[in-house]
N, C-alpha and C positions, 0 to 999 in steps of 0.2 A: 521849804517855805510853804507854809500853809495857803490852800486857794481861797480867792476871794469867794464871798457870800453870795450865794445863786437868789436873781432880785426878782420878784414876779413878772416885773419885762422879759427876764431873760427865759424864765421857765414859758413864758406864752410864746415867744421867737421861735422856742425849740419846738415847742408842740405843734407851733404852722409851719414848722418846716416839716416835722415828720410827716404829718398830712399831707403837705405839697408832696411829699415822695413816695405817699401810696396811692396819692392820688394818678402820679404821673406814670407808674408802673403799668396799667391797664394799658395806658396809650402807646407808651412802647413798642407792648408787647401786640397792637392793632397795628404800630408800622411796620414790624417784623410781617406782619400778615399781608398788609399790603404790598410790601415787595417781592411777592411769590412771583418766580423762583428765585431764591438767594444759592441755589447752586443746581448743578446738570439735572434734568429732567431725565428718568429711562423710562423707555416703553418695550416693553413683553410682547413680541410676536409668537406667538406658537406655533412656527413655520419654519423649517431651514433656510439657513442662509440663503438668498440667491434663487427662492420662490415668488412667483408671482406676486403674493400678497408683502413679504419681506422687501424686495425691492421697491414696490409704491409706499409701505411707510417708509421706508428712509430717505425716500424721494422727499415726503412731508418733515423728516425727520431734517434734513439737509434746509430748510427753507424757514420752518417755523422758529428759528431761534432769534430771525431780526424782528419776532413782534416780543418774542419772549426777554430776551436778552441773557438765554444761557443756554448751550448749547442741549441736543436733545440725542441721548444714546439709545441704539438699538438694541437691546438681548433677545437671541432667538433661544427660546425654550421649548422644542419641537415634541411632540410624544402624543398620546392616545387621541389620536384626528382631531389634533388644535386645542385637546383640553385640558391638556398636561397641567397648564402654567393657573389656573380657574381656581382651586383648595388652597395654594399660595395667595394668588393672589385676593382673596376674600378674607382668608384667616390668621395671614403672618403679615402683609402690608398696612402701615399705617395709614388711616385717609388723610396725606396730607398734600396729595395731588403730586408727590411725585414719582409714581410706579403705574403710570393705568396702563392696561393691556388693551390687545383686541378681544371686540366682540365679535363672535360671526354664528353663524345659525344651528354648527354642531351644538355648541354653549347651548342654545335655546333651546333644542331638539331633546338633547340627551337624558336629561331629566326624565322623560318620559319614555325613555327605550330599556332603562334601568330598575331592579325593584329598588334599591335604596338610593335617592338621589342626593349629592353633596351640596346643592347648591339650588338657589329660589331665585330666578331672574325679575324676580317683582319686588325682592327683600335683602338681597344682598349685594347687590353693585349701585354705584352712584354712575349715572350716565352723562358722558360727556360731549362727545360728538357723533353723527353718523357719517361714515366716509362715500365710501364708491359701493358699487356691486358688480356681478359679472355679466356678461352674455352667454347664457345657458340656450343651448338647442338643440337639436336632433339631425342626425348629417348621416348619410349614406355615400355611397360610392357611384361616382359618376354611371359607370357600368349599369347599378342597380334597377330593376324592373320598376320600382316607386319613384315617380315625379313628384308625387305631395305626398302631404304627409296625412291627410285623409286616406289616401290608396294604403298607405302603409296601417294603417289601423284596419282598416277593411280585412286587408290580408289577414291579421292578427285576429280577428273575428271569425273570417274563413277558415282559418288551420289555425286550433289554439295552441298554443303555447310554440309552435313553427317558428316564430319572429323571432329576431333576438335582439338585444342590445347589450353592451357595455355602459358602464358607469366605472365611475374610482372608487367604487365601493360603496357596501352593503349600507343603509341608511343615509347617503349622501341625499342633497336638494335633488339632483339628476331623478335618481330611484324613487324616492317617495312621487315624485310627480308624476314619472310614466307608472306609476302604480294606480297612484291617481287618475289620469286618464284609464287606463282600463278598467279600472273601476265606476268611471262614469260612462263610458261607450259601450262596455264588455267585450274588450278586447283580451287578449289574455299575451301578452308575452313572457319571454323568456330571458331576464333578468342574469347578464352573465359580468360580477363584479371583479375588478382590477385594483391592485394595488395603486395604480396612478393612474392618470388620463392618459397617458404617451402609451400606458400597454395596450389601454383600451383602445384606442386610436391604430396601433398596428395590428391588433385583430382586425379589425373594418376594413383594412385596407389589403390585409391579407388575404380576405375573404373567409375570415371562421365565426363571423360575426355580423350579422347583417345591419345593425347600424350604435349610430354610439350619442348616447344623451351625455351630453356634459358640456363645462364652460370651453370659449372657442379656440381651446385645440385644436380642433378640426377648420376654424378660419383659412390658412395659407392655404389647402389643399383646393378649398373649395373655390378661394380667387385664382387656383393656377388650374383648374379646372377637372384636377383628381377626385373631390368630390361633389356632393351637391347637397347642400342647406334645406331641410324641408318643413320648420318651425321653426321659431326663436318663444323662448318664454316668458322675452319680460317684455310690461304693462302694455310699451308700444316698438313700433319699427327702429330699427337701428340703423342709423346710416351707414355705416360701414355696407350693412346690407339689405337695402331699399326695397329688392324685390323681395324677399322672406317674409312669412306674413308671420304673424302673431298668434298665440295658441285661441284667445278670445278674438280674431281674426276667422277662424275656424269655428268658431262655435262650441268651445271649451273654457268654459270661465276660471281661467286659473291663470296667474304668471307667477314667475319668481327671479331674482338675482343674485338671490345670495348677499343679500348687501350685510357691511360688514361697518364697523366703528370703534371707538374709544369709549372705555370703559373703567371706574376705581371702586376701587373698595368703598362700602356705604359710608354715607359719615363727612363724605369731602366738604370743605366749606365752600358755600355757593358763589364766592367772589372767586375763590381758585378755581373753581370750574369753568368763571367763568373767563378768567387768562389764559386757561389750557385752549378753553375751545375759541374765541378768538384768534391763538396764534394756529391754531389746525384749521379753524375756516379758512384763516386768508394763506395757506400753504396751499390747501385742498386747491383753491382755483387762481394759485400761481402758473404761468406759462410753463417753467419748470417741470411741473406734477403734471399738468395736463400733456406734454410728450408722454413722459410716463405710462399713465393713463391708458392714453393711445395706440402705444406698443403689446398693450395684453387687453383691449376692449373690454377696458374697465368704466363703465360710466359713472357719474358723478348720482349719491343717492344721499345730497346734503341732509339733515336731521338735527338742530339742537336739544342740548341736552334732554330736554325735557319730550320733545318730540318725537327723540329717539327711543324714551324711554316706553311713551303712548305705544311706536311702530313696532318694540320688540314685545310687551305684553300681548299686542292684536296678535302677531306671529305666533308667538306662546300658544294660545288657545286654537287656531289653524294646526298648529304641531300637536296638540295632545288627541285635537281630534282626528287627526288623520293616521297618525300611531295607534291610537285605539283601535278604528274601524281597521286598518289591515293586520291589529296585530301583532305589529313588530317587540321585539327583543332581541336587546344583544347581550345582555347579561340576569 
């Protein structure tokens, strides 16, 4: 049967209808965006299983899915001091906010300890949240002839290079800082690095090491009164430990924590950024994460995105120049 004759009503119908349906495409495809996440969120720790830093995000991970509304998976991708997972995640992850990793200050540092570096913390991540950081200090053995830790520098000035300390290794926030103080005091010690803090920590106690800079590992000993606390290096006093004074306490203008955050590939849209870090703020100081928190004297070193991004640029420039002035390389 032949069809009927197409009437110019019906060729203008068709044409507002095709319209209406490219019209209505954009908009779809803006609610598809506004319902991020439409499935699991993973986050990239560069830490084994069952480390300090692993356990607090999945603390966050375990909490943050009733703002999100899907659940949020951990992958530990452990390897060259937390930067294993950094060239993936820059270069193979889409920015669509559902892969960000951790930041932490190896990331920042390394660039500059490197002659070829992979990656631009000013150019190549989209910043999302800042989390916690640690309580970094200096601890000796109850036993030890040093009450403070001015004595202990002293001595380091007296007999150079006599002193010793541990760290978990070569290039950690620990070393560059007591590097840095002897650099500003002229003290000189004797830098003896560890595969982990727990080895660093059983030299100290062994007595092959006279004291250990690192995050508080050294805590329990010092409450059960096997050692003794003689700085802490961040900004201000820690309650945990009242009487321990502060490096700028001392008349050394330096702190650090190590603080650490969330991080994506450049590029993320700034509405998804900002669902990710909404539901990791209100995790961060859930009752939940704050035990957490508390069990490894992790304080709270909140940063939004942008903020964060300010605080690891300032970082940036502190890391390249204090790598320069001592030096350093590890490849």
């Amino acid at each position: 049967m032949p069809s009927a004759p197409e009437t110019p009503g019906i060729r203008r119908r068709a044409a507002i209808g095709a319209l209406a349906a490219t019209l209505a495409a954009p908009s779809a495809s803006r609610g598809q965006a506004a319902r991020f996440p439409a499935h699991p969120v993973r986050v990239i720790v560069p830490w084994s299983a069952g480390s300090s830093s692993d356990v607090q995000i999945r603390s966050l991970a375990d909490v943050a899915p009733r703002t999100l509304g899907q659940p949020v998976i951990v992958e530990n991708r452990p390897g060259a001091s937390g930067t294993l997972h950094v060239v993936p995640l820059i270069r193979e992850t889409r920015p669509d906010g559902y892969t960000p990793g951790q930041m932490h200050l190896s990331i920042i540092r390394r660039p500059y300890l490197v002659r070829t570096p992979q990656w631009d913390v000013a150019t190549d991540f989209t910043y999302v949240i800042g989390l916690v950081g640690w309580v970094i200090g200096v601890a000796v053995r109850a036993d030890s002839p040093w009450q403070t830790f001015p004595e202990f520098v002293e001595a380091a000035k007296r007999e150079p290079g006599h002193r010793t300390y541990s760290t978990s290794g070569i290039a950690t926030t620990p070393h560059l800082i007591m590097e840095d103080i002897g650099a500003r005091t002229g003290a000189q010690f004797t830098h003896v690095p560890f595969r982990g803090s727990s080895e660093g920590l059983t030299a100290v106690l062994g007595g092959q090491v006279d004291a250990i800079a690192d995050a508080s590992v050294w805590a329990p000993h010092v409450q059960e009164g096997r050692m003794r606390a003689l700085c802490l290096f961040m900004p201000e006093r820690f309650p945990r430990f009242p009487a321990v004074p502060t490096l700028r306490e001392l008349g050394i203008d330096l702190s650090a924590t190590s603080a650490y955050g969330l991080v994506g590939p450049r590029g993320i849209d700034p509405g998804t950024v900002r669902v990710l870090h909404d539901a990791f703020k209100a995790a961060l100081f859930d009752p939940a994460t704050e035990r957490v928190r508390a069990q490894f004297d992790m304080p709270i070193v909140y940063l939004d995105g942008e903020a964060y991004r300010e605080a690891t640029l300032r970082q940036a420039e502190y890391e390249r120049a204090l790598v320069q002035r001592l030096g350093l390389r590890i490849e």
